[in-house]
Each structure stands twice: as C-alpha cells, then as structure tokens.
Backbone as JSON, one array per atom type, in Angstrom:
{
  "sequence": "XXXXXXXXXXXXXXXXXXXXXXXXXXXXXXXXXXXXXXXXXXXXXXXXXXXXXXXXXXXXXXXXXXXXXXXXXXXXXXXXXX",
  "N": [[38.14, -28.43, 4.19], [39.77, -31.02, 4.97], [41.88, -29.56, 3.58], [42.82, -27.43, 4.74], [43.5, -28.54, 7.46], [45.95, -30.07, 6.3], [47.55, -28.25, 5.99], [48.26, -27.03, 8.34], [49.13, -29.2, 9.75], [51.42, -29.52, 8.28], [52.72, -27.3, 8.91], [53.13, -27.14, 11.66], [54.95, -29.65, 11.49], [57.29, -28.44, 11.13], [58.46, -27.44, 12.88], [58.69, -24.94, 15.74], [60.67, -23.09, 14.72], [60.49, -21.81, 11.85], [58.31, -20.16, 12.2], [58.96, -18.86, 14.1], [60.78, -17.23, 12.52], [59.46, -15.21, 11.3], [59.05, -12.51, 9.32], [58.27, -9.11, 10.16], [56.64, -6.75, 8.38], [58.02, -4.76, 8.52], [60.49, -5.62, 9.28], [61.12, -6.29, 11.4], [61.6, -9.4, 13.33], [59.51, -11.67, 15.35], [60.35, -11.93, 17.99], [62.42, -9.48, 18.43], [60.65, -7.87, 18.37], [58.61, -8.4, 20.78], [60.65, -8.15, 22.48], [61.36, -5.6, 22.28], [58.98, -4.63, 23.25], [58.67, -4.56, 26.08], [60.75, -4.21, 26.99], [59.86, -1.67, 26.79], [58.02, -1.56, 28.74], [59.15, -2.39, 31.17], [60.88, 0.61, 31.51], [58.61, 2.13, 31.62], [57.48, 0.99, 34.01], [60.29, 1.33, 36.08], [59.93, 4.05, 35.39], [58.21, 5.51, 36.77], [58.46, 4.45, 39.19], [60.73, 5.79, 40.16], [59.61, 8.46, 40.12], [57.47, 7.77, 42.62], [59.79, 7.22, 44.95], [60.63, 10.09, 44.92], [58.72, 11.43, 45.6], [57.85, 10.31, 47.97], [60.38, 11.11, 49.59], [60.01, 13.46, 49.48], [60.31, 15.27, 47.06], [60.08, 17.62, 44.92], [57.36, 17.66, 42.98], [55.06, 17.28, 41.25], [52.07, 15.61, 42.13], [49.86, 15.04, 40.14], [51.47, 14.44, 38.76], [52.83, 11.87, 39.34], [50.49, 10.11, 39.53], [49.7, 9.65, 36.87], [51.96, 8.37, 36.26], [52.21, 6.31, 37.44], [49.6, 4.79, 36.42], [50.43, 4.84, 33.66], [52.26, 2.9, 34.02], [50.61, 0.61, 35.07], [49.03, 0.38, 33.17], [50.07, -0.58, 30.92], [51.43, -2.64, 31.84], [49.43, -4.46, 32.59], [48.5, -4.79, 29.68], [50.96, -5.78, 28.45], [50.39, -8.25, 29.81], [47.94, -9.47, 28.98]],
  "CA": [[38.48, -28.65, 5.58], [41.04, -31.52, 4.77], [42.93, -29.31, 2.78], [43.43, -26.62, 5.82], [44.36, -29.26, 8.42], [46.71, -30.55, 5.94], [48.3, -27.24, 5.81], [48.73, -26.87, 10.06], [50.2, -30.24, 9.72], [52.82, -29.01, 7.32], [53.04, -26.05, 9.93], [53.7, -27.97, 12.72], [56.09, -30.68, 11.31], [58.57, -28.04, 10.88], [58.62, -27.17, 14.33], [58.58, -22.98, 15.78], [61.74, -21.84, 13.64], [59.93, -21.35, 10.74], [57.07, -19.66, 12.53], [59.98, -17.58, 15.11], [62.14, -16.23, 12.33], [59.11, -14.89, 10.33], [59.36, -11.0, 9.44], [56.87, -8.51, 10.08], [56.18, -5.9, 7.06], [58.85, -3.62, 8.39], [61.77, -6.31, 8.83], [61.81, -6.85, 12.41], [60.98, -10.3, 13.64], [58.77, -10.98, 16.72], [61.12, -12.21, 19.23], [62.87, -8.19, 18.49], [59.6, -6.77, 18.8], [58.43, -8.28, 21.74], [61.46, -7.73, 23.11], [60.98, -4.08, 22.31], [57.84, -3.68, 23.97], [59.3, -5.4, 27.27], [61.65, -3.09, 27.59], [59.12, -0.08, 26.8], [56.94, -1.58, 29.96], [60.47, -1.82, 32.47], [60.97, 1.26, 31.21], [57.8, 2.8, 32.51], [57.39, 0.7, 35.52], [61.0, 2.54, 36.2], [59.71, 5.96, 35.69], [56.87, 5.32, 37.95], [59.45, 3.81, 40.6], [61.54, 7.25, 40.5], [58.29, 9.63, 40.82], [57.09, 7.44, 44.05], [60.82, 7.84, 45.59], [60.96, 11.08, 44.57], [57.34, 12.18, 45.86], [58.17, 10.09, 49.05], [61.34, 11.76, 49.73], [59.36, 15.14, 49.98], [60.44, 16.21, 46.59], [59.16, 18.91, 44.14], [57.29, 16.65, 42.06], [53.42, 17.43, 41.35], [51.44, 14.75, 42.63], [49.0, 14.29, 39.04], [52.72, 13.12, 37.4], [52.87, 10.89, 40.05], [49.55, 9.58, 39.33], [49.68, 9.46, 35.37], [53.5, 7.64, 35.63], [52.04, 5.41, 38.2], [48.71, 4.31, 35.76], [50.93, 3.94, 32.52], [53.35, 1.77, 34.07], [49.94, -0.01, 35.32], [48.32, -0.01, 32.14], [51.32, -1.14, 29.97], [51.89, -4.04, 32.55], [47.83, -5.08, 31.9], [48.27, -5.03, 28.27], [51.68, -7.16, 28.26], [49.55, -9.82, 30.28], [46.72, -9.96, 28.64]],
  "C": [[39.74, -29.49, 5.69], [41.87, -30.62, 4.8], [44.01, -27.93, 3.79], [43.92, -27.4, 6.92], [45.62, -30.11, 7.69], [48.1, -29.31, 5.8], [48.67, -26.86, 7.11], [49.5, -27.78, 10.55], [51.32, -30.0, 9.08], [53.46, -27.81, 8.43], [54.16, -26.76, 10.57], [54.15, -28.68, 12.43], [57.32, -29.36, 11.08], [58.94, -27.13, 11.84], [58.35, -25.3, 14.94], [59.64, -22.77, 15.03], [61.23, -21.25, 12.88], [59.11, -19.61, 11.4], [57.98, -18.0, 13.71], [60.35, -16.71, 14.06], [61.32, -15.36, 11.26], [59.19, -13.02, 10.29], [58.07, -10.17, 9.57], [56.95, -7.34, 8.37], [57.86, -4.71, 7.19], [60.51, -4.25, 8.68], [62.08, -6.61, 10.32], [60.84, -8.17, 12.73], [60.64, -10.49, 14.95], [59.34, -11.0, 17.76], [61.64, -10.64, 19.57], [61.7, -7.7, 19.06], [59.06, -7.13, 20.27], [59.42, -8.06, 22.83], [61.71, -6.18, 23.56], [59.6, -3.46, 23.31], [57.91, -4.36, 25.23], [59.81, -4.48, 28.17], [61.1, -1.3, 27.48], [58.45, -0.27, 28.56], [58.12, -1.76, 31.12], [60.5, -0.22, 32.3], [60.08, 2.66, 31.65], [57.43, 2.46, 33.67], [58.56, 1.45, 36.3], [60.9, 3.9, 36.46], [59.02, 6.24, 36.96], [57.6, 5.06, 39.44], [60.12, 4.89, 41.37], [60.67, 8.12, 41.53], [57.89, 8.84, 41.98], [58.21, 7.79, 44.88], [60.41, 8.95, 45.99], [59.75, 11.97, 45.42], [57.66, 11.52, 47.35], [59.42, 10.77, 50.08], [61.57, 13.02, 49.78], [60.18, 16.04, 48.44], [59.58, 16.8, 45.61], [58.92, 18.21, 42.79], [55.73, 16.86, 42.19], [53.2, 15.67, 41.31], [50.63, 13.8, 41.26], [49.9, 13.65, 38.1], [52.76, 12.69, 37.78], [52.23, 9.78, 39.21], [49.67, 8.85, 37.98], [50.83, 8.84, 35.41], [52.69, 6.34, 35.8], [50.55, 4.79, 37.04], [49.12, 4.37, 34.47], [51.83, 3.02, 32.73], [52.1, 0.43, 34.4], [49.55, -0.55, 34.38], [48.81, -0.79, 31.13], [51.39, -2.34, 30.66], [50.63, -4.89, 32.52], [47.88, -5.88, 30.81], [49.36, -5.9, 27.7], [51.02, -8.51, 28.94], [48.13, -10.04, 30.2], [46.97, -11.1, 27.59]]
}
C-alpha cells in the first residue's frame, strides 16, 4: 500500500506534462485525440444543423435522415459529456 502511494506521489510531483505528453499505442497523444473526437461531434452536430434547415426550408430531404442525423449528433454529444 505504501509502496503504491509512493508511486502517485512521484506522479504528481512532476506535475500533468508527463501525464499530457504520454503516447497512446498508435503514436497519437491525448490532447490530438480528444481533439479528434471534438471535432467528429461539431462535425455531426453540423450535419444535423443542415438536414433541419434543409427539411425546414421544404426541401427534398426524407424525414428518417433527418431523424438518424438529428440522434447521432445527440448521441455523440451524450457520450463527449459523460
């Protein structure tokens, strides 16, 4: 038990850099990645933004893509704030 709080103390004395600039398996580090999946969830809140226009604006736009843009831009915006 020591010997693991002696090791969170070593953590934490060397402040977040360490802990920011670490790599994942495939070489990007997390600040990139969450950055990546940020811009996946604008990205579909966006789409979703169009198809409401677009369906408001009386155009030729089935209604169930509506639906399905409009509940992954929902679901994606859930799962970044969980």
């Amino acid at each position: 038990m020591i010997e693991s709080l002696a090791a969170v103390t070593a953590l934490s004395g060397t402040g977040g850099s360490q802990i920011a600039s670490m790599k994942s398996a495939d070489g990007m580090d997390f600040g990139s990645f969450i950055s990546g999946e940020l811009a996946k969830v604008d990205s579909n809140l966006q789409q979703a933004d169009v198809s409401i226009r677009s369906l408001a604006a009386g155009g030729e736009i089935p209604i169930h893509d509506v639906m399905i843009q409009i509940e992954t831009a929902r679901m994606s915006l859930m799962l970044v704030t969980e």
